[in-house]
C-alpha positions in Angstrom: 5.4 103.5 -151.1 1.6 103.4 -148.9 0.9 99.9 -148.1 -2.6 98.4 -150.0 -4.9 96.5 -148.5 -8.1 94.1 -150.0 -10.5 92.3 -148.7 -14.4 91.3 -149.6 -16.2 94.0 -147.2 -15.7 97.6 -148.0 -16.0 98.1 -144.3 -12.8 96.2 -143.9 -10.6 97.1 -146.4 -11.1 100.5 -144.9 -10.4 99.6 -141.1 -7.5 97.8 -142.4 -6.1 101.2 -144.5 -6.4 103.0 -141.6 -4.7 100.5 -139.4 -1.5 101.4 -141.8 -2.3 104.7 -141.8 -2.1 104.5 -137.4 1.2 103.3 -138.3 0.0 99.2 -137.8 1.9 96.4 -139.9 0.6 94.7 -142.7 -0.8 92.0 -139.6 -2.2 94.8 -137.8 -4.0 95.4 -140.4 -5.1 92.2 -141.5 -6.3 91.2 -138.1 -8.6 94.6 -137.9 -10.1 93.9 -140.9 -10.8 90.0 -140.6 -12.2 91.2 -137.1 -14.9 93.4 -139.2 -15.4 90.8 -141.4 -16.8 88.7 -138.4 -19.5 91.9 -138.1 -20.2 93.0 -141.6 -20.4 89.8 -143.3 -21.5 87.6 -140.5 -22.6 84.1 -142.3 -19.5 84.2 -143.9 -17.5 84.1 -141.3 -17.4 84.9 -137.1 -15.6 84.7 -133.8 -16.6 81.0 -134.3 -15.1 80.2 -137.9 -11.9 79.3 -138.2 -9.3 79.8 -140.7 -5.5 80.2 -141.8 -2.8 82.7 -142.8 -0.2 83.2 -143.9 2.4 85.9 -143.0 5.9 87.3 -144.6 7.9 89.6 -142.5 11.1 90.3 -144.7 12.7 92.9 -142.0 12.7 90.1 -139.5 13.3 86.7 -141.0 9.7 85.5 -140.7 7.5 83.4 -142.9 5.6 81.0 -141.7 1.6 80.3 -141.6 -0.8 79.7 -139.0 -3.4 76.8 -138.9 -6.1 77.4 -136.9 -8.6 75.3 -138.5 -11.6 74.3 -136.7 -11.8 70.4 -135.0 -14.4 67.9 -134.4 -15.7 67.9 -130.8 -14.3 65.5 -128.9 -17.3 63.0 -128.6 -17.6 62.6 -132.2 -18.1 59.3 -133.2 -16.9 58.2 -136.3 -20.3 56.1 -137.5 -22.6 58.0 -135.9 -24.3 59.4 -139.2 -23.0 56.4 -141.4 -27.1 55.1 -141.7 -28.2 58.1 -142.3 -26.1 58.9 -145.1 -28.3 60.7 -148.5 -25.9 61.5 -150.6 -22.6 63.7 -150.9 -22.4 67.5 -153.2 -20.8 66.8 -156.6 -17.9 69.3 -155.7 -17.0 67.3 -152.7 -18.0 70.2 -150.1 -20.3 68.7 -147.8 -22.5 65.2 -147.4 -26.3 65.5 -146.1 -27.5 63.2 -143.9 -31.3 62.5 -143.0 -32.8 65.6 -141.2 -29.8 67.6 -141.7 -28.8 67.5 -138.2 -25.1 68.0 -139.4 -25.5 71.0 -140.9 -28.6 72.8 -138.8 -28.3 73.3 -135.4 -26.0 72.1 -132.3 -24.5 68.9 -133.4 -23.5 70.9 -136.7 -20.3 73.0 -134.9 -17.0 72.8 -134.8 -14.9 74.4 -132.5 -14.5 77.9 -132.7 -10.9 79.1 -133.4 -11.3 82.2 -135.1 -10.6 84.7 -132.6 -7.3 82.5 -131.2 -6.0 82.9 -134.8 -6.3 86.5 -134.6 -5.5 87.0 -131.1 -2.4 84.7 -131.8 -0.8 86.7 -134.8 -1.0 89.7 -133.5 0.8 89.0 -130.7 3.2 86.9 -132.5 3.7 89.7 -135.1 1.7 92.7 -134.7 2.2 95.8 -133.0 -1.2 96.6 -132.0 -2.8 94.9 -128.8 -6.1 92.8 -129.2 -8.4 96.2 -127.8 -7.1 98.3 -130.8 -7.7 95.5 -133.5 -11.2 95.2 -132.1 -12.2 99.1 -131.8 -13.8 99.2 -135.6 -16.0 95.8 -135.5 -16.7 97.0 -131.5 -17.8 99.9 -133.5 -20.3 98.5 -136.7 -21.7 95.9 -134.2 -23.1 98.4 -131.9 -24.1 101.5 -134.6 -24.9 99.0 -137.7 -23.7 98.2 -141.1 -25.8 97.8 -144.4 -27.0 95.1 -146.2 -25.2 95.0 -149.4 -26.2 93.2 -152.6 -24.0 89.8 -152.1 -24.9 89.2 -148.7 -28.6 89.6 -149.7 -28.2 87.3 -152.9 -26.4 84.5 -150.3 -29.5 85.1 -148.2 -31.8 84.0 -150.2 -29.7 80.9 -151.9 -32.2 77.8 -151.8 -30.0 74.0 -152.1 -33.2 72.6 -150.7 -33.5 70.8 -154.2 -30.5 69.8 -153.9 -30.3 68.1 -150.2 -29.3 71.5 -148.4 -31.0 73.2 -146.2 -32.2 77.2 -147.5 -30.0 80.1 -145.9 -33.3 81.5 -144.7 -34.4 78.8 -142.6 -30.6 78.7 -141.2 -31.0 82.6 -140.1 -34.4 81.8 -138.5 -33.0 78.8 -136.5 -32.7 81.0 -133.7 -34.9 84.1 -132.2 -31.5 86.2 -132.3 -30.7 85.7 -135.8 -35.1 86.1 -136.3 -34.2 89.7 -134.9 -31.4 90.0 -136.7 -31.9 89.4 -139.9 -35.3 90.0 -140.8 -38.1 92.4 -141.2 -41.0 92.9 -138.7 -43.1 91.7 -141.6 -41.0 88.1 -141.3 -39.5 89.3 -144.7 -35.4 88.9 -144.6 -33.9 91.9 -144.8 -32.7 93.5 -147.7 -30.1 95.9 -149.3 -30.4 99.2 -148.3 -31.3 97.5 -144.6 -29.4 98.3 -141.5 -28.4 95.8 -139.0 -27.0 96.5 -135.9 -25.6 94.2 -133.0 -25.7 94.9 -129.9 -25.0 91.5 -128.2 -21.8 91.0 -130.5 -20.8 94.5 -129.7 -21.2 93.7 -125.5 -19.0 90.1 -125.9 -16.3 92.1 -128.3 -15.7 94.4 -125.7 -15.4 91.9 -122.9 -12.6 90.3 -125.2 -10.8 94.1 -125.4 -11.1 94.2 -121.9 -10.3 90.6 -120.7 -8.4 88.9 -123.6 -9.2 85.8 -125.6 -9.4 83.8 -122.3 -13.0 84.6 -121.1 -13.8 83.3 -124.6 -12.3 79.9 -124.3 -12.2 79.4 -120.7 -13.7 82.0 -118.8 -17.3 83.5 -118.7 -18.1 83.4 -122.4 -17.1 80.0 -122.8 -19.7 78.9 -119.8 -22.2 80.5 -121.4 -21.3 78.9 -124.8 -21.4 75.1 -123.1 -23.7 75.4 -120.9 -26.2 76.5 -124.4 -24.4 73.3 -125.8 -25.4 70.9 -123.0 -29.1 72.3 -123.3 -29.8 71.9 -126.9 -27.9 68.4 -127.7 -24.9 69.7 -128.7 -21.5 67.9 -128.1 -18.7 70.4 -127.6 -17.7 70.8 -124.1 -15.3 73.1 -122.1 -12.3 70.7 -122.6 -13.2 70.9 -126.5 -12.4 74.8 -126.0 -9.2 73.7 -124.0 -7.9 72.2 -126.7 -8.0 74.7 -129.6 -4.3 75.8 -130.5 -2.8 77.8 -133.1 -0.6 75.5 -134.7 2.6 78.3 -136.9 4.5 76.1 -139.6 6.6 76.9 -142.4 4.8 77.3 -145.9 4.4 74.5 -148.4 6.2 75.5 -151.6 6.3 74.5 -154.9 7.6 76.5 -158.5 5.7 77.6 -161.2 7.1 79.0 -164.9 10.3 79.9 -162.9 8.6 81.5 -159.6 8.3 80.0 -156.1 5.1 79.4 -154.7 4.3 79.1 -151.3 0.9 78.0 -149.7 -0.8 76.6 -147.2 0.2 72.7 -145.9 -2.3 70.3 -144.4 -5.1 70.3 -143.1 -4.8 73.4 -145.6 -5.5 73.0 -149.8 -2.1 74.5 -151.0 -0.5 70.9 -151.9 -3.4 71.1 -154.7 -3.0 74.3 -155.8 1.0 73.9 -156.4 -0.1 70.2 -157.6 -2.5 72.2 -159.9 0.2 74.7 -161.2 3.2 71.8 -161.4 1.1 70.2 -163.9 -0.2 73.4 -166.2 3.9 74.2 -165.9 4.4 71.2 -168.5 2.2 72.8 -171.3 3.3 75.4 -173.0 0.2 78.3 -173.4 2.0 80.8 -175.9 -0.3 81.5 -178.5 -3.4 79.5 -176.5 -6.8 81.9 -176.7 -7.6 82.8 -173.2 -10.7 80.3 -172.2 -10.5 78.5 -175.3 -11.6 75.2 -175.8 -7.9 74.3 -175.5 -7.6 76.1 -173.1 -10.6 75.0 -170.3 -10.1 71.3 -171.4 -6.2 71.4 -170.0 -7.6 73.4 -167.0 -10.2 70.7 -166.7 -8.1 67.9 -166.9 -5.5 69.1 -164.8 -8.0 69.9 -161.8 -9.8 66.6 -161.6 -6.6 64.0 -161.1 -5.5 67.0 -158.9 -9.2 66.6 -156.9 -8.9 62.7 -156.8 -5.4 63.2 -155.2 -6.7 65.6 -152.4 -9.4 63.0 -152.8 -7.4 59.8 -151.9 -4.6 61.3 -150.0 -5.0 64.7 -148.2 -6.6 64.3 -144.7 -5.7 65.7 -141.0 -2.1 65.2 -140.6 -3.0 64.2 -137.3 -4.9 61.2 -137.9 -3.4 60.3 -141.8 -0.6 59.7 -143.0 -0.5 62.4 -146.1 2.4 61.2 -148.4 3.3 65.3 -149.4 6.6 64.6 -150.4 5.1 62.3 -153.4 1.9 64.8 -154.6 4.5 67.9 -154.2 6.9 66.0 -156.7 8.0 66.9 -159.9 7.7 63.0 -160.9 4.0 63.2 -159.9 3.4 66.6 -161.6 5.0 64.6 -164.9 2.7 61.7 -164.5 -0.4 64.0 -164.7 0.6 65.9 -167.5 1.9 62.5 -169.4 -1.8 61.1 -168.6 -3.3 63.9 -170.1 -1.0 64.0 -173.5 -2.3 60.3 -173.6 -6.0 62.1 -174.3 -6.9 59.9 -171.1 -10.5 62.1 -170.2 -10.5 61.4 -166.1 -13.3 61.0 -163.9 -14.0 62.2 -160.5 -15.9 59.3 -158.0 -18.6 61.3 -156.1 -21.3 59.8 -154.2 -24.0 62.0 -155.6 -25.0 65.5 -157.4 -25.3 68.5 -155.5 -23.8 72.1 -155.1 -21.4 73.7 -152.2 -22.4 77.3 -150.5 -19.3 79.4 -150.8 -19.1 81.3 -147.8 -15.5 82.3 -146.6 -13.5 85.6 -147.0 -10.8 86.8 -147.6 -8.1 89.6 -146.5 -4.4 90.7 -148.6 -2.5 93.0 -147.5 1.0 94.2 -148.1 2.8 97.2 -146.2 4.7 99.9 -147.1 8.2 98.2 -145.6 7.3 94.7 -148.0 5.1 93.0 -144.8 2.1 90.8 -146.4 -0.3 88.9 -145.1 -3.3 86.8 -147.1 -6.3 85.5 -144.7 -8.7 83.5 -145.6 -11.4 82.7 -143.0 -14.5 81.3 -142.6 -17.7 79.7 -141.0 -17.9 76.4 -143.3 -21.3 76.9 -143.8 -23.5 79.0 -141.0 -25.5 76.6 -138.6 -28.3 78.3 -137.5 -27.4 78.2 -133.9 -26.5 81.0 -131.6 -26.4 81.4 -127.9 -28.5 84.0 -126.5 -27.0 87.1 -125.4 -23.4 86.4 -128.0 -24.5 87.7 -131.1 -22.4 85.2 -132.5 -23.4 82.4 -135.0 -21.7 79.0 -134.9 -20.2 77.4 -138.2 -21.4 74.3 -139.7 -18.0 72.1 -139.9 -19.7 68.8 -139.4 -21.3 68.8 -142.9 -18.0 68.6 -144.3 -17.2 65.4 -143.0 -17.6 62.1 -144.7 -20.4 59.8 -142.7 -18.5 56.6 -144.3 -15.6 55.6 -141.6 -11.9 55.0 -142.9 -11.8 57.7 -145.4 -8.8 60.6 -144.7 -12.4 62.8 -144.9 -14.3 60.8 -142.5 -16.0 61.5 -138.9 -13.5 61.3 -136.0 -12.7 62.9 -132.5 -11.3 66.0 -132.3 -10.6 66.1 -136.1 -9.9 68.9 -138.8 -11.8 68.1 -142.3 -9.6 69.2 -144.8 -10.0 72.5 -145.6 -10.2 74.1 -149.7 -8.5 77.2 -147.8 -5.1 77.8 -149.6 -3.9 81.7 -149.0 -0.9 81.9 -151.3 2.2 83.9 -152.0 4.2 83.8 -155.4 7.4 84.9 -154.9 10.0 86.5 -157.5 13.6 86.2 -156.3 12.9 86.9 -152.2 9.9 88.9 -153.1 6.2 88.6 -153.8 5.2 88.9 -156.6 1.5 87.9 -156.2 -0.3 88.0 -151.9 -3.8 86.0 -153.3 -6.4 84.4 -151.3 -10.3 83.5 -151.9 -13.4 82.3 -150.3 -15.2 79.6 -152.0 -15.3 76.2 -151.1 -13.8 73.8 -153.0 -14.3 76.8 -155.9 -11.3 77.9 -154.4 -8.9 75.8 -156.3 -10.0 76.3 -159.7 -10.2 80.1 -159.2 -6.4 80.5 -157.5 -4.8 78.4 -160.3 -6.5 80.6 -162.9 -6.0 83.9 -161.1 -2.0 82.8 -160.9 -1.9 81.7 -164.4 -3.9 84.7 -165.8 -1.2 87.0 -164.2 1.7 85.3 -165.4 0.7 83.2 -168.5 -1.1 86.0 -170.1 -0.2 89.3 -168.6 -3.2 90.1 -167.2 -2.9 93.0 -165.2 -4.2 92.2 -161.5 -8.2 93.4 -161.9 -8.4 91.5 -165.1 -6.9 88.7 -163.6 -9.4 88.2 -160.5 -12.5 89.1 -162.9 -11.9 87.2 -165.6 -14.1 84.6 -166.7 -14.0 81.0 -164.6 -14.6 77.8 -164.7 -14.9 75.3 -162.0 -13.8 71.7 -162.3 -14.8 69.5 -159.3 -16.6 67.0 -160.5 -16.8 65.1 -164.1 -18.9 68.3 -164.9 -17.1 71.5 -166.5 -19.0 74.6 -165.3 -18.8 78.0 -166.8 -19.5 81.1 -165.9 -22.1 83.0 -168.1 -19.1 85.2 -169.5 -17.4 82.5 -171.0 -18.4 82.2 -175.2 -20.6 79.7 -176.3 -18.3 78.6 -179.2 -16.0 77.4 -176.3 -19.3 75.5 -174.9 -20.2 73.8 -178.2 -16.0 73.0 -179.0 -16.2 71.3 -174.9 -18.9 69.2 -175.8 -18.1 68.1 -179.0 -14.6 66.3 -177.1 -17.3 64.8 -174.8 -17.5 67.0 -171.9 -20.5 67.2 -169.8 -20.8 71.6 -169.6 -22.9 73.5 -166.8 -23.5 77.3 -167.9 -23.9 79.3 -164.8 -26.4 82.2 -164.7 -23.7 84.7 -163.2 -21.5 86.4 -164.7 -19.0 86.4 -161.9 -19.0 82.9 -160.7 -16.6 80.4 -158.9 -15.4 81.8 -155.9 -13.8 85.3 -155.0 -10.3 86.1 -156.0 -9.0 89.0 -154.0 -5.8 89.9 -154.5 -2.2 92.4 -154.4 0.3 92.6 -157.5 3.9 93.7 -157.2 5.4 95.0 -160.6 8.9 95.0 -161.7 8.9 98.3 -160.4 8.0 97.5 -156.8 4.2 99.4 -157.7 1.4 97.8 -155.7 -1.9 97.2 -157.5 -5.3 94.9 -156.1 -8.5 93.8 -156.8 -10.8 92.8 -155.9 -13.7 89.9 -157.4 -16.8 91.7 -158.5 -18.3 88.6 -157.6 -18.7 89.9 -153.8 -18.7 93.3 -152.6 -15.2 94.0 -151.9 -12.7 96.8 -152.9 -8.7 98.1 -151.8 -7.8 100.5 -150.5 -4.6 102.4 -149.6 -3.2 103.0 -146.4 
């Protein structure tokens, strides 16, 4: 059996096939691509995004996942945008505050923690060192990459009627991403387009050749600071001190008979296995796929799931999350009994608006039963970047809550609670199902559909990750364009409020790997980005 491997680039589902094929693991292979991901699809994600992982290692007893979510700097205060408060993005994503100084610019980033993720698996489980991981993004930075037709369309994404600042004006923050990203007319760039980096490809090969540490302590992280200090920024050196890699078991959970394992605090898997502990208590035989039946239980189920997280799920570190009680069966039961009552439930948010999905995503599973699923991320981009880095800082900060005393609120050193959930769906002491997804808080909706699609209604995997979605995160039902207008008009008449989307492929980006009874392999990946799998 070749090992598979899927992720949202092209570019990196191929470095991580041939990472198999050099005779890497399925983490080898994971890391290489995630590290091309931080070249080829740079405002999704970056040496400076952060992310999680989670890793099963059958041949040596190992499965566990690593945290390594990005943090507040350390001289965050936890009022210090509470006047300036507009409003908060009806999916929960992100609050704007006045002149968007928490999601443009210095005072936007968090920590960068990235690059100890990946540097931290792969020693923990790889077999490659950090130089060989690196060699392919090394590579596209310095010879280029093209533009392809999803990072074009994010590009040009305009939330500036809704409180958010345009993507354009976020690459033309800076004179580096100016050059980078956009014609010598003072067009952006467009598919077809090459861009090449030469300042990434310089500070990638002084990690090969040094390690991680010139990044967090050494050269690169003076140069990082001391840009910091200039422009009004708050993280310092001892902010970069402090980044860790935190490896934990799994959260797990069981749906129609399978075990489910995901991704704990300050992770979003307690929802998900919330999510499918709750669809477990209806029975879908003989339900029509995206019915009005159907969407109505999805919806239903996803909003008291969303004023759990809501409520409840903040960093470990600085709330007291009760896990034991959301992961319960007794809660589960009190969702679906509410929802039998005909009880329609509303989601609090402090005002309309719309999330930016950028994340991606990485599965892989090798030919020896080794899987990974990665899902990493810049938040939002933030505009900033150092001179001379190529690198392009997230936007954490926009993700916290301005109002103190919420488990989402402001605070030092602190981890907002991240929709990133990558999953595993085991079948006796194999996986059935490696599945991940960028998206936001998108990401819930799509992973409880994906799941269900494969094992409520036998959807081989492809269909599964590009079936029509819906998103729930709000009082609102939105629908992708693909779903029927019957089921529109049947929604409304039970009282819904129902948002049609204009794309066809909407609601963040399954990708994902499929075990058969047979022990066959099979992926996909969403045709909402530009992704594909490979073999290796």
């Amino acid at each position: 059996m070749s090992g598979i491997v899927v992720a949202a680039q092209p570019e990196a589902a191929e470095a991580g096939a041939d990472a198999l094929r050099r005779g890497g693991n399925a983490v080898d292979a994971a890391i290489t691509a995630a590290f091309v991901q931080c070249v080829v699809d740079p405002q999704m994600t970056g040496l400076t995004g952060y992310g999680s992982m989670q890793v099963f290692l059958p041949g040596r007893g190992v499965h566990e996942v690593a945290d390594f979510f990005a943090r507040s700097p350390a001289a965050t205060r936890p009022d210090m945008w509470q006047d300036s408060l507009i409003g908060e993005a009806r999916d929960g994503f992100s609050f704007a505050v006045k002149g968007a100084v928490n999601e443009m610019g210095y005072l936007a980033a968090g920590t960068p923690t990235n690059l100890a993720g990946f540097a931290s698996a792969l020693e923990r489980h790889g077999t490659m060192d950090l130089a060989q991981a690196l060699e392919p993004a090394i590579a596209y930075a310095r010879d280029g990459f093209t533009v392809r037709p999803y990072m074009s369309h994010f590009w040009n994404l305009d939330d500036r009627t809704l409180g958010r600042c345009a993507i354009r004006d976020l690459l033309a923050f800076s004179a580096t991403g100016r050059a980078l990203y956009f014609r010598a007319d003072g067009a952006l760039k467009r598919p077809g387009d090459r861009i090449a980096n030469p300042a990434l490809a310089r500070t990638l090969e002084r990690i090969a050749k040094a390690g991680p540490g010139i990044f967090y302590s050494g050269e690169i992280a003076e140069e990082m600071i001391g840009d910091f200090a200039a422009n009004g920024g708050l993280m310092t050196m001892a902010d970069l001190a402090a980044i860790s890699v935190d490896w934990t078991a799994p959260v797990w959970g069981r749906f129609r008979g399978l075990d489910v394992a995901s991704q704990p605090p300050s992770g979003g898997g307690i929802s998900l296995i919330q999510a499918l502990q709750v669809l477990d208590r209806f029975d879908l035989m003989g339900t029509e796929h995206n019915s009005p039946r159907h969407v109505a239980l999805l919806a239903e189920i996803l909003k008291r799931v969303t004023t759990d997280k809501d409520a409840h799920i903040g960093d470990p570190r600085f709330s007291d999350v009760p896990q034991d009680w959301l992961l319960s069966q007794d809660r589960a039961e009190e969702h679906a009994a509410d929802i039998r009552s005909g009880r329609i439930a509303h989601v609090e948010r402090l005002q309309a608006g719309k999330e930016s999905p950028n994340t991606t995503q990485v599965c892989v599973v090798d030919s020896v039963g080794n899987a990974v699923t990665l899902t990493h991320t810049l938040g939002t981009p933030s505009g900033a970047m150092t001179p001379g880095l190529g690198v392009m800082y997230s936007c954490l900060m926009s993700a916290f809550d301005p109002r103190p005393g919420r488990p989402g609120s402001l605070g030092p050193g602190k981890c907002r609670p991240s929709s990133q959930m990558p999953t595993m769906v085991f079948q006796g002491d194999k996986p059935r199902i490696v599945i991940g997804a960028p998206g936001g808080t998108a990401i819930l909706p799509a992973m409880m559909q994906g799941i269900s699609n494969i094992v409520d209604f036998g959807m081989p995997v492809l269909d599964a990750v590009a079936a029509p979605r819906i998103c729930v995160t709000s009082d609102i039902i939105d629908i992708s364009n693909r779903v029927s207008r019957a089921t529109e008009s049947g929604l409304k008449a039970q009282g819904y409020t129902v948002a049609r989307s204009t794309m066809s492929y909407a609601f963040a980006a399954l990708h994902a790997v499929h075990r058969d009874a047979g022990g066959h392999l099979s992926a996909a990946a969403d045709p909402q980005r530009d992704g594909t799998w490979m073999r290796g």
